[in-house]
DSSP file (Angstrom, degrees, kcal/mol; ACC not computed):
  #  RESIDUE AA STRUCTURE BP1 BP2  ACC     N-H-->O    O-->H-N    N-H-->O    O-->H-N    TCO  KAPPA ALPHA  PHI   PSI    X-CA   Y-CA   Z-CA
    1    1 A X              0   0    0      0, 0.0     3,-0.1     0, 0.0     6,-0.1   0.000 360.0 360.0 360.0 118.3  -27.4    9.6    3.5
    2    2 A X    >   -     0   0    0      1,-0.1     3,-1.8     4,-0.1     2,-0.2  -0.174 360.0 -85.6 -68.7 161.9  -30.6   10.4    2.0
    3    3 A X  T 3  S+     0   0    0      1,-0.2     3,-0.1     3,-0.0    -1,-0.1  -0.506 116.1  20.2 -55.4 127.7  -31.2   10.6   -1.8
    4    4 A X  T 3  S+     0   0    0      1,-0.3     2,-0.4    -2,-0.2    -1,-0.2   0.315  94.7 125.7  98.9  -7.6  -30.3   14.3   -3.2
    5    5 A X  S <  S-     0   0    0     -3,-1.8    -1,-0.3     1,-0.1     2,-0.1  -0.847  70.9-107.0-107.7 126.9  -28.0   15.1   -0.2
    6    6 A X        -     0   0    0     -2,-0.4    -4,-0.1     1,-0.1    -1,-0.1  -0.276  32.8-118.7 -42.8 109.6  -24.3   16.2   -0.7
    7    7 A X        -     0   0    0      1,-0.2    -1,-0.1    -2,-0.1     4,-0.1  -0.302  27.6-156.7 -76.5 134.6  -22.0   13.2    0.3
    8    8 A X  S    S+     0   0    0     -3,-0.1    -1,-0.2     2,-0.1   103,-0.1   0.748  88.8  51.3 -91.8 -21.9  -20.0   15.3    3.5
    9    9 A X  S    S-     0   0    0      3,-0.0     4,-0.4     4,-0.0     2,-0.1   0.969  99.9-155.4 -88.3 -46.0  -16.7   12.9    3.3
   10   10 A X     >  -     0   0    0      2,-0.1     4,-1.7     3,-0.1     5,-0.2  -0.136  29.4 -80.1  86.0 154.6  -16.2   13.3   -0.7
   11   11 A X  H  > S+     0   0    0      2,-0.2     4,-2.5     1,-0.1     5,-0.2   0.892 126.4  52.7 -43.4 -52.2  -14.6   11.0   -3.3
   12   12 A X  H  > S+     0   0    0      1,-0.2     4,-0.5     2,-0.2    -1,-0.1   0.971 110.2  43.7 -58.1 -61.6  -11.2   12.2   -2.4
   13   13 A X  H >> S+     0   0    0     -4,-0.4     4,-1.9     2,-0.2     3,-0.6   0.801 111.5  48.8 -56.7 -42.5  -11.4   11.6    1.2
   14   14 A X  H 3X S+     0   0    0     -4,-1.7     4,-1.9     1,-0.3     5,-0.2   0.821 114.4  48.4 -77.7 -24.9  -12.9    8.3    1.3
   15   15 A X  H 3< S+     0   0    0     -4,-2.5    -1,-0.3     2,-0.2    -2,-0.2   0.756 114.2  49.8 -84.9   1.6  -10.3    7.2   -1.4
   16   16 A X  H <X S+     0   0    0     -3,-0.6     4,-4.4    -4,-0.5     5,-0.2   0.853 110.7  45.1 -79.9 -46.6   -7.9    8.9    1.0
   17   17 A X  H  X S+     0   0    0     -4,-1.9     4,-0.8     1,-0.2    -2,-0.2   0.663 112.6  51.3 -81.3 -21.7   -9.2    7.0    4.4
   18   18 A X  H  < S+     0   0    0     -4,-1.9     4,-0.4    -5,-0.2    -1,-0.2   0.580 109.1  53.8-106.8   1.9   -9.3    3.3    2.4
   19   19 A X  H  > S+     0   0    0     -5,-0.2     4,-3.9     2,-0.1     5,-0.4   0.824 117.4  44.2 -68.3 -58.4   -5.0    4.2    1.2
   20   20 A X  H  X S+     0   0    0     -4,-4.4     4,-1.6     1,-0.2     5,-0.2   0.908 110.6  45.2 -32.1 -47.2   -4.8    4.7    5.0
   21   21 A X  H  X S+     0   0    0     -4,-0.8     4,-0.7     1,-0.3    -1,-0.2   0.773 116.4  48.4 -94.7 -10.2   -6.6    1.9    6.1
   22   22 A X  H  > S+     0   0    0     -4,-0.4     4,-1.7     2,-0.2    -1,-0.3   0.801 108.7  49.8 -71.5 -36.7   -4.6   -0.6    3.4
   23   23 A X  H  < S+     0   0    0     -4,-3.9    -2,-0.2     1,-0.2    -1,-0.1   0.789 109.3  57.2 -88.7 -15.4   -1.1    0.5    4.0
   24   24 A X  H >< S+     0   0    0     -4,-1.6     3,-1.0    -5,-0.4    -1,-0.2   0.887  99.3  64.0 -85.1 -27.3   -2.1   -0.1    8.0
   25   25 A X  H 3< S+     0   0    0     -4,-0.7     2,-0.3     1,-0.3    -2,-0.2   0.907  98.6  45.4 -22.7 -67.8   -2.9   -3.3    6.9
   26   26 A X  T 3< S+     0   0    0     -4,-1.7     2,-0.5     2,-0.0    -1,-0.3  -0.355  79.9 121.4 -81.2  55.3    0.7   -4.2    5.9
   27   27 A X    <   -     0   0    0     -3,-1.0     3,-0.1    -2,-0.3    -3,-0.0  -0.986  48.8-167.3 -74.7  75.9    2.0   -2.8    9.2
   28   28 A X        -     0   0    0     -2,-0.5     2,-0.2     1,-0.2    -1,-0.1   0.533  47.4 -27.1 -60.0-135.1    3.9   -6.0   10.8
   29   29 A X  S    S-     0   0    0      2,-0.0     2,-0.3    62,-0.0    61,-0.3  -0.447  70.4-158.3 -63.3 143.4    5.1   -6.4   14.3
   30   30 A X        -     0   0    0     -2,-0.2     2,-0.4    -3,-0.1    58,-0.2  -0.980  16.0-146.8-131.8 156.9    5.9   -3.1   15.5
   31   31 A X        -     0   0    0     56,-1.0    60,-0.2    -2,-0.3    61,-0.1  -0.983  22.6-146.8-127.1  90.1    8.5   -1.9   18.7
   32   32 A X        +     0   0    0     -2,-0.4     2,-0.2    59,-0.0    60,-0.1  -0.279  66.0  49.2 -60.8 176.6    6.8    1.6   20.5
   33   33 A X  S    S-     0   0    0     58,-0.1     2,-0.4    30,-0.1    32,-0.2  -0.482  84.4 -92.2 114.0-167.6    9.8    4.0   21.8
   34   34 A X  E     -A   64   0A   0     30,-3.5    30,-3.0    -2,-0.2     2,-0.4  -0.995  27.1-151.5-169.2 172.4   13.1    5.3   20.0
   35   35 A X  E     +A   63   0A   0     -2,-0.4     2,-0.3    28,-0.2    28,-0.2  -0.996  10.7 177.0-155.9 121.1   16.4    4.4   19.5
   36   36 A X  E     -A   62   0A   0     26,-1.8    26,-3.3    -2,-0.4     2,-0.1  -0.982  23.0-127.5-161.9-166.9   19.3    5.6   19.0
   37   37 A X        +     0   0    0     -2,-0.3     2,-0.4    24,-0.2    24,-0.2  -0.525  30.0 179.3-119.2 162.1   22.9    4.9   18.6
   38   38 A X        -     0   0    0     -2,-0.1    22,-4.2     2,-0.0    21,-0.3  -0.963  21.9-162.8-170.5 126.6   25.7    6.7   20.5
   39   39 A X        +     0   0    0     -2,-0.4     2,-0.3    20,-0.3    19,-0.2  -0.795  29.8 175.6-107.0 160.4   29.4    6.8   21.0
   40   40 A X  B     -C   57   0B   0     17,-1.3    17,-2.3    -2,-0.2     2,-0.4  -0.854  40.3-112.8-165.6-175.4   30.9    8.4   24.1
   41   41 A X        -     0   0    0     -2,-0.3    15,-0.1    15,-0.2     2,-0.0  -0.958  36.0-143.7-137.5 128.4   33.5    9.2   26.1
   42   42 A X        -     0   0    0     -2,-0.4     5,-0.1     2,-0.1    -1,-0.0  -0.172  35.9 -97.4 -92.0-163.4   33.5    7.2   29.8
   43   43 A X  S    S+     0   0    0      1,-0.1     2,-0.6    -2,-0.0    -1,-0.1  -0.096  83.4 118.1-129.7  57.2   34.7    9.1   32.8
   44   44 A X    >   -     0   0    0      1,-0.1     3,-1.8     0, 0.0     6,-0.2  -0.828  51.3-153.6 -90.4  89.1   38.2    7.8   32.9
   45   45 A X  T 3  S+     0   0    0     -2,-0.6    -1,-0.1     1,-0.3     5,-0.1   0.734  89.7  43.5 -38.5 -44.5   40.8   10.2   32.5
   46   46 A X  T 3  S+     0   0    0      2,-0.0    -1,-0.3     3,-0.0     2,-0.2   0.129  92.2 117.2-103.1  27.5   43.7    8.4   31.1
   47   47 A X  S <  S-     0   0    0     -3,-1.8     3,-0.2    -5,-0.1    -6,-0.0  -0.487  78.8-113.3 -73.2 173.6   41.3    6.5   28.6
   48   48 A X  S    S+     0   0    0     -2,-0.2     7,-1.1     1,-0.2    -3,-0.1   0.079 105.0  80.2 -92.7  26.3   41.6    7.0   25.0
   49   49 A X  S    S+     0   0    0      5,-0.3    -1,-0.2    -5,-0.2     7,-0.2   0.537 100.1  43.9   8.6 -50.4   38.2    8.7   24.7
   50   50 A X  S    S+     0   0    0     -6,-0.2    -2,-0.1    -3,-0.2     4,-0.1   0.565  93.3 110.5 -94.4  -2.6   40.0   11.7   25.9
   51   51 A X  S    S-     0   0    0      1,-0.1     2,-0.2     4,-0.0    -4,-0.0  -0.024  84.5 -87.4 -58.3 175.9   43.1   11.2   23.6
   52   52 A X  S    S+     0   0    0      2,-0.1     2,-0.2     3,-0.0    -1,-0.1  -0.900 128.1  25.6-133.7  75.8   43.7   13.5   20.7
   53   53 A X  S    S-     0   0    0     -2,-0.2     2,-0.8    -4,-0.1     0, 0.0   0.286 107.8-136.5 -62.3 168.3   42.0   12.1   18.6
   54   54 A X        -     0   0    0     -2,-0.2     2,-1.6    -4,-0.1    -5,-0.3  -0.937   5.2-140.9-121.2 156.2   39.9   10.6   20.8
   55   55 A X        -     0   0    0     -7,-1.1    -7,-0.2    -2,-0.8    -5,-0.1  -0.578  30.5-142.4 -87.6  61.3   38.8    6.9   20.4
   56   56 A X        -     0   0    0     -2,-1.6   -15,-0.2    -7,-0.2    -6,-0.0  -0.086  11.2-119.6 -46.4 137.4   35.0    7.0   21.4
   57   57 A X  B     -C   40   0B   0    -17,-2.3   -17,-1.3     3,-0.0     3,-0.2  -0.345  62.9 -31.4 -58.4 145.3   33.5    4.2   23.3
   58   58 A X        -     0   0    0      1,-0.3     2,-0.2   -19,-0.2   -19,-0.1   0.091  35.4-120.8 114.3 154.4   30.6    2.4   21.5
   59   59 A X        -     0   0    0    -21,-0.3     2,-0.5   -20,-0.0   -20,-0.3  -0.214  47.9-178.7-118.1 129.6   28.1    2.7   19.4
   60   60 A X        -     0   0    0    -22,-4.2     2,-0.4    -3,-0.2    17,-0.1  -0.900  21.3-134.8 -98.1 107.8   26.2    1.5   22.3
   61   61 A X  E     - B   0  76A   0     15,-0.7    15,-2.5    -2,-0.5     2,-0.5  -0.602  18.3-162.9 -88.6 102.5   21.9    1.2   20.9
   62   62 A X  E     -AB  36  75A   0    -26,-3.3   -26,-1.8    -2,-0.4     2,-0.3  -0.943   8.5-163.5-109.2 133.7   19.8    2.5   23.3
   63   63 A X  E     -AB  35  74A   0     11,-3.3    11,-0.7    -2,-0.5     2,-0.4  -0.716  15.8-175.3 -96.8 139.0   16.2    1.6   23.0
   64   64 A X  E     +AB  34  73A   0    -30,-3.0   -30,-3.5    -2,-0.3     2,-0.3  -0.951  16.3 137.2-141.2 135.6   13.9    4.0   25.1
   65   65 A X  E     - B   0  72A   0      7,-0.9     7,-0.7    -2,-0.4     2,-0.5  -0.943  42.3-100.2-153.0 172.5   10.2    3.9   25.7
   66   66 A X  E     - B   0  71A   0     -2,-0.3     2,-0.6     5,-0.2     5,-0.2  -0.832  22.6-171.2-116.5 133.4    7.7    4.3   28.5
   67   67 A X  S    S-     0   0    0      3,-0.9     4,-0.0    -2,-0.5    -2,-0.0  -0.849  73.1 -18.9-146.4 126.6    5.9    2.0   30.6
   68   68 A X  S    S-     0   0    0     -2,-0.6    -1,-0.2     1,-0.1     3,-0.1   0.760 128.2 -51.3  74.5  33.8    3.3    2.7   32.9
   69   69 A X  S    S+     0   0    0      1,-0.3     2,-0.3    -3,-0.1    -1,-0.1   0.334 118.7 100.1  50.0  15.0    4.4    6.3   32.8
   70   70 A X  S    S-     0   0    0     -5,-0.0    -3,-0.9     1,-0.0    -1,-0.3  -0.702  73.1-120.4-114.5 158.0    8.0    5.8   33.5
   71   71 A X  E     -B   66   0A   0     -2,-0.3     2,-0.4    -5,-0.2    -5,-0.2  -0.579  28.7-167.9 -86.1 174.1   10.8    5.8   30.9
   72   72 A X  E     -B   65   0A   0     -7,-0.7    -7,-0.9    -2,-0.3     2,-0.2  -0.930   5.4-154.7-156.8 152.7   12.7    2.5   30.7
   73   73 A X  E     -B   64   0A   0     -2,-0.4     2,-0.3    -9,-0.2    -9,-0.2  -0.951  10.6-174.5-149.0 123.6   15.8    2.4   28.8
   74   74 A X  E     -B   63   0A   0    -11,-0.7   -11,-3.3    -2,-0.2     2,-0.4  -0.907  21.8-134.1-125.8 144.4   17.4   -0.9   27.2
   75   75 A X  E     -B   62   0A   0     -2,-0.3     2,-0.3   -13,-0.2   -13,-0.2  -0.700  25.0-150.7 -83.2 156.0   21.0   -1.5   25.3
   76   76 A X  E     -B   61   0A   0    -15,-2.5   -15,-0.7    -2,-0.4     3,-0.0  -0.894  10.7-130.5-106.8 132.4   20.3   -3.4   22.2
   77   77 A X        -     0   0    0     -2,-0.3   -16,-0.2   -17,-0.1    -1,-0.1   0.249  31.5-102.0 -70.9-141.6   23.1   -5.5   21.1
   78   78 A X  S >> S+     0   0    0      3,-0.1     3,-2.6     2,-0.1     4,-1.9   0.883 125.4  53.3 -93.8 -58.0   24.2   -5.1   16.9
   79   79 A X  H 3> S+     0   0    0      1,-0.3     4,-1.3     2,-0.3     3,-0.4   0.893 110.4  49.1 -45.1 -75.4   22.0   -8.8   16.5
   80   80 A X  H 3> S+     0   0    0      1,-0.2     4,-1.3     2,-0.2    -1,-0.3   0.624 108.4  43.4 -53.2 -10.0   19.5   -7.2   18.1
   81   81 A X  H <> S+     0   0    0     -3,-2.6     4,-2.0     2,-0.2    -2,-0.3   0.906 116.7  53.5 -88.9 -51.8   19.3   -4.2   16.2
   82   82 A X  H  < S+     0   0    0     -4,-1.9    -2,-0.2    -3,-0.4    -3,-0.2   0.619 113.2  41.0 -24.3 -41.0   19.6   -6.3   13.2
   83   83 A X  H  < S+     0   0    0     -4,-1.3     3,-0.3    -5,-0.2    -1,-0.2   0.897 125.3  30.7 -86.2 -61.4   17.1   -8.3   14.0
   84   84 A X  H >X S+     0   0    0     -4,-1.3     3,-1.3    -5,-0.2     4,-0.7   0.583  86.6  99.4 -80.8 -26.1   14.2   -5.5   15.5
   85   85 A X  T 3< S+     0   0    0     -4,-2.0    -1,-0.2     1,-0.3    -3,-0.1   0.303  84.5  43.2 -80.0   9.3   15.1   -2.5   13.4
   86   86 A X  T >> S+     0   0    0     -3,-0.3     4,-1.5     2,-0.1     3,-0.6   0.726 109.7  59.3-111.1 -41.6   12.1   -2.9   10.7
   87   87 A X  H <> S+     0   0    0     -3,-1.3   -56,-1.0     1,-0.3     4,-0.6   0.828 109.1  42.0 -64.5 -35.9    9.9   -3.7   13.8
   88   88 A X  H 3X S+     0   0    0     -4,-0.7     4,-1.5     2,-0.2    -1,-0.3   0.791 110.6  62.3 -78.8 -28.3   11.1    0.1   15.1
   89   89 A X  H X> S+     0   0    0     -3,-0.6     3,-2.1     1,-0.3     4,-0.9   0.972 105.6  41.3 -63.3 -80.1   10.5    1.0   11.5
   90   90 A X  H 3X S+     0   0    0     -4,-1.5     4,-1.9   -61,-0.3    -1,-0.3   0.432 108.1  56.7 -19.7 -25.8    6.8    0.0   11.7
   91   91 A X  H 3X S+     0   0    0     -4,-0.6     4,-2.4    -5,-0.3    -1,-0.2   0.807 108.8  48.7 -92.6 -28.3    6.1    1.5   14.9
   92   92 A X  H <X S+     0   0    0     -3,-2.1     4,-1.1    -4,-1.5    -2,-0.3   0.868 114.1  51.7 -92.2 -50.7    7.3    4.8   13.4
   93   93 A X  H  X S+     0   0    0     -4,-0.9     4,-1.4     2,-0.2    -2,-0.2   0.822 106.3  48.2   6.0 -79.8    4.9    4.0   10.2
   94   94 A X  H  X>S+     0   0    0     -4,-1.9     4,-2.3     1,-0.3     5,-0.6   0.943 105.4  58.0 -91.1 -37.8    2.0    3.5   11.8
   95   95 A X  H  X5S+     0   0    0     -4,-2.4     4,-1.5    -5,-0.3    -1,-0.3   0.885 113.4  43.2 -19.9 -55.7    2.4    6.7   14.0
   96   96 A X  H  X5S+     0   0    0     -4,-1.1     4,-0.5     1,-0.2    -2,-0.2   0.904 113.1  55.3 -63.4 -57.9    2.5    8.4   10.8
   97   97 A X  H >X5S+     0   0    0     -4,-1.4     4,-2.9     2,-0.2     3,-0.9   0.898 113.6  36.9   5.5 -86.4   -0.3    6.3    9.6
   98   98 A X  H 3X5S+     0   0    0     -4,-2.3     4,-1.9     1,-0.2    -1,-0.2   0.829 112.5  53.8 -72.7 -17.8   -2.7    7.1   12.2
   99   99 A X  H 3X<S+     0   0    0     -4,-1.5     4,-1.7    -5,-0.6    -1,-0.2   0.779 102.7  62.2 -81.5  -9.0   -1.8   10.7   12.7
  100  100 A X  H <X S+     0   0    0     -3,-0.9     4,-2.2    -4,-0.5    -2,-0.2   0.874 112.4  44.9-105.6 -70.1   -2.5   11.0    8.5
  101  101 A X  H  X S+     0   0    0     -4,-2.9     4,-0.7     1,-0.2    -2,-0.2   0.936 103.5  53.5 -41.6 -68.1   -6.1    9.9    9.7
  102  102 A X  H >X S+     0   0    0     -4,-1.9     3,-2.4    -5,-0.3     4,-2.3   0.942 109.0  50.7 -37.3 -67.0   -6.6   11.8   12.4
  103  103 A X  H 3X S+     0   0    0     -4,-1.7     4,-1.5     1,-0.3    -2,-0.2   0.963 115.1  49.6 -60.7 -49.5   -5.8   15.1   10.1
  104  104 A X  H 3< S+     0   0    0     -4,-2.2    -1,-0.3     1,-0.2    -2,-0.3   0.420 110.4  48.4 -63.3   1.1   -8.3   13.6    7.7
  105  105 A X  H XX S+     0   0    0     -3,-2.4     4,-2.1    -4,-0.7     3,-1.6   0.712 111.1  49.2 -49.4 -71.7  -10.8   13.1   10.3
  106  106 A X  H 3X S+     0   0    0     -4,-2.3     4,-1.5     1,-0.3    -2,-0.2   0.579 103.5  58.8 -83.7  14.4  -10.6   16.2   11.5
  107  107 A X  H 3< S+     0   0    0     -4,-1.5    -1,-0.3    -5,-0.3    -3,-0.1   0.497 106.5  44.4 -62.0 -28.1  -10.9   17.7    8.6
  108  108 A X  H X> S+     0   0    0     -3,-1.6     3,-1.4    -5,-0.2     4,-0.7   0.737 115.5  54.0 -74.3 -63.5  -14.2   16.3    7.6
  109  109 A X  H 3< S+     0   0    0     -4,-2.1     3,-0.2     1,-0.2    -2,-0.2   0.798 101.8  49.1  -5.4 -78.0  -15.2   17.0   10.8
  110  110 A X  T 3< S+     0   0    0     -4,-1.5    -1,-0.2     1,-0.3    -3,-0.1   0.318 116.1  54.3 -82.6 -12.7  -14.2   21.0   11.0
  111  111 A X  T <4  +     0   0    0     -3,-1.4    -1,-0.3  -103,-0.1    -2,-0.2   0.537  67.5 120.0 -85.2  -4.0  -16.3   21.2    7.5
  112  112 A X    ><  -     0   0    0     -4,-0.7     3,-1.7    -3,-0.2     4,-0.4  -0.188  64.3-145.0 -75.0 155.5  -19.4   19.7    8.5
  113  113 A X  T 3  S+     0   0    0      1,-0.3     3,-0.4     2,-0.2     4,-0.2   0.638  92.4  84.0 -90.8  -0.1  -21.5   22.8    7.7
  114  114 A X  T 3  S+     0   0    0      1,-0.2     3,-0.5     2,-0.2    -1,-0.3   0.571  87.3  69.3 -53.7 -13.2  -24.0   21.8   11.2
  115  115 A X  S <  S+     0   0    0     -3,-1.7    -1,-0.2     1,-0.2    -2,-0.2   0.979  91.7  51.3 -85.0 -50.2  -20.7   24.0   12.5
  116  116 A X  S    S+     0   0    0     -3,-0.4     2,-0.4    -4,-0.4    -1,-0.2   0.605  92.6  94.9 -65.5 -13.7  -22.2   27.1   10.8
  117  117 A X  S    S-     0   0    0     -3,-0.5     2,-0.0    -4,-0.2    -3,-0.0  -0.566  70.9-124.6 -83.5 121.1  -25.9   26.7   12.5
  118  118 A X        -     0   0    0     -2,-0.4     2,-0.1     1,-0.1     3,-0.1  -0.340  22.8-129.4 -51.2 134.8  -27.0   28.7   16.0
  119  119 A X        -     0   0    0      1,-0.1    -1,-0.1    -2,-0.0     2,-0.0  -0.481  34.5 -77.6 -95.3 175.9  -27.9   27.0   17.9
  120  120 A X              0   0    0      1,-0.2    -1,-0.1    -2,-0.1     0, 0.0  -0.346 360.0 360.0 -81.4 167.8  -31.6   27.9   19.8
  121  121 A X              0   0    0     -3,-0.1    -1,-0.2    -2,-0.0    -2,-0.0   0.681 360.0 360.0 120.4 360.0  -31.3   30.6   22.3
């Protein structure tokens, strides 16, 4: 930026984009995917699942994420959920995190005022 020329990001923005780029900082391990918890009913007739009340199976923690373009699907035991579930937390974070950028990226962007100039032709 030359001397006399209009800063394009602004105060605001840059102090927006270095919040960002601290709080991805403290980001730990993170777990892509999603998870979630589920009682059910199996397909036994004379269980109590189907009783009145019925006495749902579970909660059986299914973690699901994709790899290599396929879904994959894992039970988590309770330990493990115990164990992982800040890791899920984070993953879910920095999504937020980086999509928070992105809209502040393209927001600088979609102002720059080169947008308003013809080009020759």
């Amino acid at each position: 930026m030359t001397k006399g020329t209009k800063d394009p990001i602004g105060a605001r923005r840059r102090k927006a984009q270095a919040r960002i780029a601290a709080a991805l900082g403290d980001v730990g391990f993170a777990l892509p995917g999603s998870v979630a918890i589920r009682s059910y009913r199996c397909g036994k007739a004379n269980c109590a699942c189907h009783g009145d009340p019925p006495r749902l199976h579970g909660p059986s923690i299914q973690w699901t994420r994709k790899v290599n373009a396929k879904t994959v699907n894992r039970v988590l035991s309770e330990e493990q959920w115990r164990d992982y579930e800040a890791w899920f937390e984070n993953a879910r974070r920095l999504r937020a995190l980086v999509s928070e950028l992105e809209r502040l990226s393209l927001e600088i962007f979609e102002k720059d005022a080169r947008w308003t100039k013809r080009s020759p032709g």
